[in-house]
KESELUM-972466 format. One line per 10 residues: for each residue x, y, z of C-alpha. Coordinates in Angstrom, 2 decimals. Each point is the difference from the previous one (the first is absolute). Layout:
BEGIN
X:Y:Z; ...
This chain:
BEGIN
-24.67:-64.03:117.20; 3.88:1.30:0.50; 2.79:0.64:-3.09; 1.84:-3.84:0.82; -3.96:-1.33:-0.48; -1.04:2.17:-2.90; 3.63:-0.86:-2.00; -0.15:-4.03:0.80; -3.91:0.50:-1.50; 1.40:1.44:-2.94
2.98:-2.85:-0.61; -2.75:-2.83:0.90; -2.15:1.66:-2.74; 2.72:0.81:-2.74; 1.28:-3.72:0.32; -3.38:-1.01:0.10; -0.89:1.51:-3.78; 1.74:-2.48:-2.39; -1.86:2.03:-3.05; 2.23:2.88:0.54
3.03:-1.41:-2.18; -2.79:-1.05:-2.53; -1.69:3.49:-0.32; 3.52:1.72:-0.15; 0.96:-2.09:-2.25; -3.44:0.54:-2.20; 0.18:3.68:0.37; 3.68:-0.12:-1.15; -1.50:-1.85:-2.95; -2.52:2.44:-0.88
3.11:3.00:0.58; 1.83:-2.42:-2.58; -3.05:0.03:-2.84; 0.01:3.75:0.28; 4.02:0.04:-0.51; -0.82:-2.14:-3.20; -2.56:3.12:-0.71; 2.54:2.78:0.18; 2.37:-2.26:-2.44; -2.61:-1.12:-2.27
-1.18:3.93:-0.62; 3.61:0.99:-0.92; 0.03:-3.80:-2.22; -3.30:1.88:-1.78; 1.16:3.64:0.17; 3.46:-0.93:-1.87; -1.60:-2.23:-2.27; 1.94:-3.03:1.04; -2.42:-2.34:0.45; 1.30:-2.35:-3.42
2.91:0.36:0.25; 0.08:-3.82:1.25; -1.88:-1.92:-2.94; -0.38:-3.29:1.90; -0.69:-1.22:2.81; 2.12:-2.55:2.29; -1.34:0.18:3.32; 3.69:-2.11:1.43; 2.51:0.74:-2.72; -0.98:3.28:-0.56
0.69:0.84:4.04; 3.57:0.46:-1.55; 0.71:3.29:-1.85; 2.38:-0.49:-3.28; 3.40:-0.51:1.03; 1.91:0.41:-3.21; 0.54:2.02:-3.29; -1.68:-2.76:-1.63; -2.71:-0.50:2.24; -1.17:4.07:0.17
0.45:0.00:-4.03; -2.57:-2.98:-0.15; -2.40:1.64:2.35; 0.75:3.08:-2.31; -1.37:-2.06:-2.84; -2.90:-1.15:1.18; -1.63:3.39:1.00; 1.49:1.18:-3.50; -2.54:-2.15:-1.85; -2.96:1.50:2.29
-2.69:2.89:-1.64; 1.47:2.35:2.92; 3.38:0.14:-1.11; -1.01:-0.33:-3.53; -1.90:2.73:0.17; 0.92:2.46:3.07; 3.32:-1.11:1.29; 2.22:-0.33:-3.16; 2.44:2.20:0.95; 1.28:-1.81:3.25
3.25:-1.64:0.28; 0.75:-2.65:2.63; 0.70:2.07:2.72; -2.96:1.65:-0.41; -2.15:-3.42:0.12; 2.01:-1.14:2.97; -1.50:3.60:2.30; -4.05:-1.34:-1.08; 0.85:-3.68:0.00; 1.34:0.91:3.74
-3.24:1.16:1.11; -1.98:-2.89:-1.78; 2.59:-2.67:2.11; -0.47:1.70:3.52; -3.47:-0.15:-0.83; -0.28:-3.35:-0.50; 2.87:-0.95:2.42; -2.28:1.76:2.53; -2.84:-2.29:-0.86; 2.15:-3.02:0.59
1.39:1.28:3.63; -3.66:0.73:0.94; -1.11:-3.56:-0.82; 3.22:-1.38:2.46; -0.52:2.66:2.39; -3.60:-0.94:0.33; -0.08:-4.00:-0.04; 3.65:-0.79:1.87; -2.00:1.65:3.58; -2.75:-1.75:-1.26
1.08:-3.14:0.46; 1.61:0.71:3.27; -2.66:1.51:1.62; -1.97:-2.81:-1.44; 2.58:-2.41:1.33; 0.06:2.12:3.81; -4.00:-0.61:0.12; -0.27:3.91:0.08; -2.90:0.05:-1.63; -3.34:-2.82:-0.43
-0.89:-1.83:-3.18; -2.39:2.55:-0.41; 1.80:2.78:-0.33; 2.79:-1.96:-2.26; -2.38:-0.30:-2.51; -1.20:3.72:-0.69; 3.61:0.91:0.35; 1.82:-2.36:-2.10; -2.65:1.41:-2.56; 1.56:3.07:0.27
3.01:-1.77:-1.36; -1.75:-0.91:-2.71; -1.67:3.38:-1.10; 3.39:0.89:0.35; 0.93:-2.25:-2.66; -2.95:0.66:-2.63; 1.33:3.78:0.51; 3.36:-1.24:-1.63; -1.77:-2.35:-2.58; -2.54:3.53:-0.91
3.47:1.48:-0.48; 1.39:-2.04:-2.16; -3.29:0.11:-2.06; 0.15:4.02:-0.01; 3.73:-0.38:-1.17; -1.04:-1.84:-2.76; -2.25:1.62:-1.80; 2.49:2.50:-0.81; 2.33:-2.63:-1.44; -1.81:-0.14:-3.80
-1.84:2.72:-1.42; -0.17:2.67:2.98; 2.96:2.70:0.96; -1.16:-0.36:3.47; -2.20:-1.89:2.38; -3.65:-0.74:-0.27; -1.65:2.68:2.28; -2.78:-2.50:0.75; 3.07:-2.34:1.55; 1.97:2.80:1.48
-3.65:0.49:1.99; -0.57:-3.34:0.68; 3.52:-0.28:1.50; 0.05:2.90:1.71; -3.78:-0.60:1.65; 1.22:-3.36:1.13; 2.96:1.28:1.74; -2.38:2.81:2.23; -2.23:-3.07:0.54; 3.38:-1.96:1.52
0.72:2.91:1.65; -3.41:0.38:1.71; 0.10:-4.08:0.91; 3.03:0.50:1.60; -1.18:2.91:2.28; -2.97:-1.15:0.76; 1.37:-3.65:1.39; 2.17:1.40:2.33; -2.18:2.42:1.39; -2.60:-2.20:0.66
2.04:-1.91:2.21; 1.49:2.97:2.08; -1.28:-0.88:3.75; -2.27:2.11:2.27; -3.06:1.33:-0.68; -0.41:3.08:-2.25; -1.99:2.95:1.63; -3.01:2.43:-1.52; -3.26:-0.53:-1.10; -0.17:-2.26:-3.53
-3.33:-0.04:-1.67; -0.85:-1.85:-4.11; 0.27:3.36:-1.07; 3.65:0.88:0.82; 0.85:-3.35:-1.26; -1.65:0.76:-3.48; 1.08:2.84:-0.03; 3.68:-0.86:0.33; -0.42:-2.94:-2.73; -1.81:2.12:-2.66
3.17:2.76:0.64; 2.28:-3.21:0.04; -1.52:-1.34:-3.85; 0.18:4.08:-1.38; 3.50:-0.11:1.09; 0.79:-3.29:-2.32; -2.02:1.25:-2.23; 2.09:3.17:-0.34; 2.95:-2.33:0.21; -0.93:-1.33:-3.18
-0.86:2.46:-1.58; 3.33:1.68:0.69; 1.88:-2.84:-2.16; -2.34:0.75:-2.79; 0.88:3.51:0.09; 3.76:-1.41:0.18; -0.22:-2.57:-2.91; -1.45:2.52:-2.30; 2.78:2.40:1.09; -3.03:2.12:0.59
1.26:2.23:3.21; 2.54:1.56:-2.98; -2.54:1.96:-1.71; -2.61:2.71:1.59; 2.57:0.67:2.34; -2.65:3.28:1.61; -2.11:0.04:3.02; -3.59:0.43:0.71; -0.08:0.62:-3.37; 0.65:-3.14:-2.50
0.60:0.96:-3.43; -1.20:3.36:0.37; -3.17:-1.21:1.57; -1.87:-1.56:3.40; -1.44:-2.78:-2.58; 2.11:0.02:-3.43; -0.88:-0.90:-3.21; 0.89:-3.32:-1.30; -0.91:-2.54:3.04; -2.13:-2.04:-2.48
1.97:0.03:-2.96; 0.57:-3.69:-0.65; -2.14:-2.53:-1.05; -1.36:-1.96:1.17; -0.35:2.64:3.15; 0.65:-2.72:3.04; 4.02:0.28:-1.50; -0.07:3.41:0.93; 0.35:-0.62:4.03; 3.15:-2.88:-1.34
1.46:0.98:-2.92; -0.62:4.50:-0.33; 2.67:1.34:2.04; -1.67:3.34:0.23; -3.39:-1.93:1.41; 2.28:-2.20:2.34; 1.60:2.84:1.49; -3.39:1.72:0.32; -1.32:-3.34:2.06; 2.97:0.55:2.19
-0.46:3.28:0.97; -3.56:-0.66:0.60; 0.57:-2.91:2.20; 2.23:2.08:2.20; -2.53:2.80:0.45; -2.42:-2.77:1.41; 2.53:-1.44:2.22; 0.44:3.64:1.44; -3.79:0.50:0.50; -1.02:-3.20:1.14
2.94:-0.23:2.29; -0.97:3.64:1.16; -3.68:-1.23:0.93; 0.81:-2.77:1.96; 2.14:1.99:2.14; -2.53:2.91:0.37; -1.94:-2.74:0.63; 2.11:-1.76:3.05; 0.72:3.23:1.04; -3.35:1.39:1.02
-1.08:-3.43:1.40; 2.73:-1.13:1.75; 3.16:1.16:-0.69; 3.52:-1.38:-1.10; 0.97:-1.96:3.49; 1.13:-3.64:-0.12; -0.19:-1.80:-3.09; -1.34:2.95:-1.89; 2.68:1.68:0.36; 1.11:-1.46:-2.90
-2.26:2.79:-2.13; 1.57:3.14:0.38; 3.77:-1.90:-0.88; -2.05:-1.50:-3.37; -1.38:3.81:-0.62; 3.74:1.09:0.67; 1.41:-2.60:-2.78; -2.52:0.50:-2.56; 0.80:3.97:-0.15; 3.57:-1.03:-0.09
-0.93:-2.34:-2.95; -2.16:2.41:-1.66; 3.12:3.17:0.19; 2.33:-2.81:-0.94; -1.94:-1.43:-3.22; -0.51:4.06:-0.97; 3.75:0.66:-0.05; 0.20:-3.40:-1.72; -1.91:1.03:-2.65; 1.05:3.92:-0.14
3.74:-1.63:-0.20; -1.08:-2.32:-2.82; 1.16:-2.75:1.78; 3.18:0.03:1.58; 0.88:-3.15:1.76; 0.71:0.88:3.45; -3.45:1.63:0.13; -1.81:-3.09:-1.65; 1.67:-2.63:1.49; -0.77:1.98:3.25
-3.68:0.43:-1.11; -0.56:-3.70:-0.73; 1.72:-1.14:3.44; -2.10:1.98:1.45; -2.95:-1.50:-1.32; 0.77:-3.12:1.54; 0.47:1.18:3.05; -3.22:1.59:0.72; -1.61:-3.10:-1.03; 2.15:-1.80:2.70
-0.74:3.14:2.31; -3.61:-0.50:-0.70; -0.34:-4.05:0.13; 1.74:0.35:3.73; -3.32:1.93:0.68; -1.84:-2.26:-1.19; 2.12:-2.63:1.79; -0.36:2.24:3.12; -3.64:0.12:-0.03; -0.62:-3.61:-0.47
1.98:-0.80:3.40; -2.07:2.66:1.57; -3.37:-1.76:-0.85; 1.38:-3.05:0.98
């Protein structure tokens, strides 16, 4: 087959693939929720999150306009535990720099919910994609949505008698946004065309899913460790507190609040879900490695083992730093994306067995 053939091949086929505007679109999506990430990390880190005490999901796309409409905003987080308590000293410029980060935030949200169902319906409307697939992604819409209604429900429950969010929201938000994330891989990968090449037995697929769950798990874990402010304190590494296992993990009663509520313990939990990340990670590979090696689809293991050392250096400066937020907004970020990283193996593998 000559260049003139090969090249007309190649236009037939590209015009031929009416999913590729769908999975750009879906991956730009999924670059979008990790955008909302970044800015939600810096909403935490500068403890802006209340600044906006209610919410408006239409009126409240406008930022105050006026002298008089700042001051009333000004008010209303005034009469908040948080500024009652930690933030008494501010004057109104100072609200307006955390009530900025709180806006984008949920400005963000807003865009992301346009962004995602204006294609819809034209996609929908150019036939681009069957009934069937309509359905699973106009769910994605809707997960979407419950991740704006979970953070409107972490918001508030440091509107009365907390000076900051509920960590048990802040993780509930923050494990529903990998789990949009991962959606939002995963769809468009799945419909990449071609064939995938290597060898795909249960095992690598397990495999992948069990690393995929300790990777949410650590996820959520990580906004426990951020809710309790807990990544401020035993800022040393191995050692924590002057010790491989420190005194005082069990210290609250009853003891299941420990792993919740005892930063000390949470931090602890986080630590020790990386090291099992690193080790079961490690094993797998070994594993491919000596029975196959990393060509085709599992090639995708030596970039995860590259990312998770990255992650692990990254959360150790974190922590040695106590917390700076370039470090821990780039620590969380890149969280999420080795669980994308991860679910396009998984994605990989399934259109290999297929």
């Amino acid at each position: 087959m000559n260049s003139v053939q090969n090249a007309a091949l190649s236009q037939t086929s590209f015009a031929q693939d009416r999913l590729r505007p769908v999975r750009i679109w879906l991956y730009a999506m999924a670059a979008f929720v990790l955008l909302m990430v970044v800015v939600g990390g810096i909403t935490r880190l500068t403890e802006s999150g209340l600044s906006i005490t209610s919410w408006k999901p239409i009126s409240g796309t406008l930022p105050p306009l006026s002298d008089a409409e700042w001051q009333a905003e000004f008010d209303a987080y005034k009469q908040i535990p948080q500024y009652e308590v930690v933030n008494s000293w501010m004057s109104l410029d100072d609200f307006k720099y955390i009530f900025f980060w709180e806006y984008l935030h949920r400005l963000l949200g807003r865009l992301l919910g346009l962004l995602f169902l204006a294609p819809f319906v034209v996609f929908l409307v150019q036939k681009r994609f069957t009934p069937k697939l309509a359905l699973p992604l106009f769910g994605l819409f809707l997960l979407g949505g419950f991740q704006g209604l979970l953070g409107w429900w972490m918001v508030s429950s440091g509107l009365t008698e907390l000076t900051s969010v509920s960590q048990y929201r802040l993780a509930a938000h923050l494990t529903a946004a990998s789990l949009l994330l991962i959606a939002l891989i995963y769809v468009p990968r799945s419909l990449e065309p071609g064939r995938v090449g290597g060898q795909v037995r249960p095992f690598h697929l397990w495999a992948a899913s069990i690393l995929l769950v300790l990777i949410i798990i650590q996820i959520g874990a990580g906004a426990f460790v951020a809710g309790l402010d807990a990544g401020m304190g035993y800022n040393t590494w191995p050692l924590m507190d002057g010790a491989i296992i420190p005194n005082g993990l069990g210290i609250m009663q009853p003891l299941w609040r420990n792993l919740f509520e005892n930063a000390l313990t949470v931090q602890f939990i986080h630590r020790g879900i990386a090291y099992v990340i690193v080790a079961y990670l490690a094993v797998i590979t070994w594993r491919q490695y000596r029975s196959g090696g990393f060509g085709h689809v599992h090639g995708w293991l030596p970039r995860l083992g590259v990312l998770v050392l990255l992650q692990v250096a990254l959360g150790i400066m974190t922590l040695l730093h106590a917390v700076p937020i370039s470090l821990a907004v780039g620590h969380q970020a890149l969280a999420f994306m080795l669980a994308g990283v991860t679910i396009a193996y998984i994605a990989d593998m399934v259109r290999a067995g297929r």
